[in-house]
N, C-alpha and C positions, 0 to 999 in steps of 0.2 A: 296504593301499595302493590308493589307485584310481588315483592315476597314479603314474612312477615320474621324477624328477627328477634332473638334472645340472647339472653347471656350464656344460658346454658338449656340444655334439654334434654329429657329421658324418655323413657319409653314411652312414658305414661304423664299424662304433664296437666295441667288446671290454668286455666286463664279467666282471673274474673272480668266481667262487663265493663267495671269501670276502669278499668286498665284501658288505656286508646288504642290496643290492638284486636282487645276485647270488642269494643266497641265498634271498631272498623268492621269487624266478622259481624257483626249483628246488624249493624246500619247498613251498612257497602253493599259487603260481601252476600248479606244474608243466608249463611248455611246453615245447612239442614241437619240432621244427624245421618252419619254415613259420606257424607261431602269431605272435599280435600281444598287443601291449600301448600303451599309453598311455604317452606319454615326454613328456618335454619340459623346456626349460632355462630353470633359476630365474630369474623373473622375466621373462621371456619367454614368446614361443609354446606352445602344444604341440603335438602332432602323434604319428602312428602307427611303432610300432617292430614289425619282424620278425623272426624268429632265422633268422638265416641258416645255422648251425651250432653244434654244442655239440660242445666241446673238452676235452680231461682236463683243464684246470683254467678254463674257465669257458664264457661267451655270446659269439658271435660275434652281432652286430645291425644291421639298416640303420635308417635312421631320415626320415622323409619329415616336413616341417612342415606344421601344417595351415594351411587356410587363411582359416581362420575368425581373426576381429581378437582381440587379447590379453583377455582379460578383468579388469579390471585389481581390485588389492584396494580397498575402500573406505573414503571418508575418512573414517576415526575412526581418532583418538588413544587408547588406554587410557594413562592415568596413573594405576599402580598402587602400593602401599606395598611393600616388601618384604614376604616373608612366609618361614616354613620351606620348603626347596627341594623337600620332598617337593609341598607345595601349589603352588609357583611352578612345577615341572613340568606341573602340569596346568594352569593360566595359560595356559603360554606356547601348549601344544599347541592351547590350545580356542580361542585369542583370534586365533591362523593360520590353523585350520579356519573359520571366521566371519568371515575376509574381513580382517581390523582391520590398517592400512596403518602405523601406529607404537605401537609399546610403549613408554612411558617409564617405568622401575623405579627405584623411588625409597626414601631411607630415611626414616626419620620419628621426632618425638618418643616414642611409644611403641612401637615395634619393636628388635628385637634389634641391634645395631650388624655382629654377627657375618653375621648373613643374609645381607648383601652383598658378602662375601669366602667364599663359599660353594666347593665343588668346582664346583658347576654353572657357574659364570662362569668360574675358574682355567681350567679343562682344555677349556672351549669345549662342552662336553656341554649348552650351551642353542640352540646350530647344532643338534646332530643333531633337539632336540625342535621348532625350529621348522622343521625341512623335515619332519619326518613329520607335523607338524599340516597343512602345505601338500598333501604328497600324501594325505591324508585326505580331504581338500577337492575334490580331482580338479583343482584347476587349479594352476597355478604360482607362485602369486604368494607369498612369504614378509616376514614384517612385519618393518621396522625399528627392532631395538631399540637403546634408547641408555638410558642410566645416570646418576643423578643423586645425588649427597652428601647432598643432605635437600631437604625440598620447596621451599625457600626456591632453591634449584638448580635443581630443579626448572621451576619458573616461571621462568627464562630459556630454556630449552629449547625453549617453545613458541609457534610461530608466533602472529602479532600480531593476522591475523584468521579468527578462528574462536568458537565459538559453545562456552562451558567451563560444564560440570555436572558437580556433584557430586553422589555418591550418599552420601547420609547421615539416619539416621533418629534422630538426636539434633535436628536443629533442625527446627524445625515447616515443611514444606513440600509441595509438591504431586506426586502421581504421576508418575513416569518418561515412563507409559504416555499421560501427556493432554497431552504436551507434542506442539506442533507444530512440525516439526524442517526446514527447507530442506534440500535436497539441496546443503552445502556445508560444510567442515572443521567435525569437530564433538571434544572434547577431553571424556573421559569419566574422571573423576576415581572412585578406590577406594582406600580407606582400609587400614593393617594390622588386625592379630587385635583390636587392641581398639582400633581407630576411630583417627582422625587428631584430635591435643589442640583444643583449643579456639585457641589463638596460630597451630596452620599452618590452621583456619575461617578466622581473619583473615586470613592470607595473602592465602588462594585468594580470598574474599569482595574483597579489594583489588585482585585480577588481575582480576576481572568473571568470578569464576565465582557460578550460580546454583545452588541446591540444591535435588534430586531425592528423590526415597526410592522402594524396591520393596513397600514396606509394612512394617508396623509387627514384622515377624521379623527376629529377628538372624541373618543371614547368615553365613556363611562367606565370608570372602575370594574364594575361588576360585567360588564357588558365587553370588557376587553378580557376579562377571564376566564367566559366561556369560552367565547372564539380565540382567543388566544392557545387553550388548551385544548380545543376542537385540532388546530390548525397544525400544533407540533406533536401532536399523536396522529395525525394524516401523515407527518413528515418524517416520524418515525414506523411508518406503517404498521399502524397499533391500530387505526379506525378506515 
């Protein structure tokens, strides 16, 4: 963790041990009383924490905001297919750590129907992974995610003006990397394990999305989401 995040914070604040940020300060971090760390509240500021004291059952901390302006996440959408939740774990972590302001998860003609009623959504275990993608990141900011029945759902979802590419190396198109991208909403479309059908092409092709490719390898899901989103925040000259 490079910073550590909350919902909210006061001057004067308590973190027990068994809270996992409790536990990171004491295992990781191992601070001492009078040590600092990096705090700050989701979606807001951040700023410096101190321990004030350590307790038989956890952190006592004050919390000062900095005052340096928010850093805020950048506008990119991923619109992703479902995929196995072991892979949608690292999705969601890598796509928070890279800045990306909405995630829309979506089902699709050839994807599992089950993916989408996964443990990770039921029991809210896609909260814990999108704040530790944040605090990986060192800043605050966590992406919002929303949920969509198939892509045809999907595409109501998404704002009206914004700049929509797909990544897809089925139909004959040009590099990711040679696109020249304005610095304004931009909606970065990702296909499941075996590509989004040719009927939800039409879709998107009828929403005015354009199509991209990362070159001529088949990808992995997960594995095209990072470099995919590396590659059009390089071409928006964001990274």
């Amino acid at each position: 963790m490079n910073i550590i995040l909350f919902n909210e914070l006061k001057a004067e604040n308590f973190l027990p041990f068994s809270d996992f940020r409790g536990e990171h300060i004491q295992k990781v971090l191992r601070l001492a009383v009078g040590d600092q760390f990096s705090a700050g509240v989701i979606n807001a500021k951040k700023g410096k924490a101190v321990i004030l004291s350590i307790e038989a059952d956890g952190y006592r901390f004050s919390y000062e905001e900095s005052p340096a302006p928010l850093v805020p996440l950048y506008p990119v959408t991923l619109l992703v297919a479902q995929v196995r939740p072991i892979c949608m774990r690292r999705i969601l972590r890598e796509a928070v750590s890279l800045g990306v302001k909405q995630i829309i998860l979506t089902g699709a003609d050839t994807t599992e129907k089950s993916y989408g009623n996964a443990n990770l959504y039921k029991n809210g275990e896609y909260h814990s992974i999108l704040l530790d993608g944040a605090m990986q990141s060192g800043e605050t900011g966590v992406s919002e995610v929303l949920f969509a029945r198939s892509l045809d759902h999907a595409m109501h979802l998404l704002e009206e003006k914004n700049t929509r590419i797909l990544l897809d190396n089925v139909v004959e198109s040009k590099p990711l990397s040679l696109f020249e991208l304005p610095l304004s909403p931009v909606v970065l479309a990702i296909g499941p394990e075996r590509g989004f059908s040719d009927r939800e092409r039409s879709v998107m092709q009828a929403s005015g999305f354009i199509s991209a490719t990362l070159g001529s390898r088949i990808l992995r899901t997960e594995t095209a989401c990072s470099a995919g989103v590396a590659v059009l925040l390089g071409r928006m000259h964001l990274l």
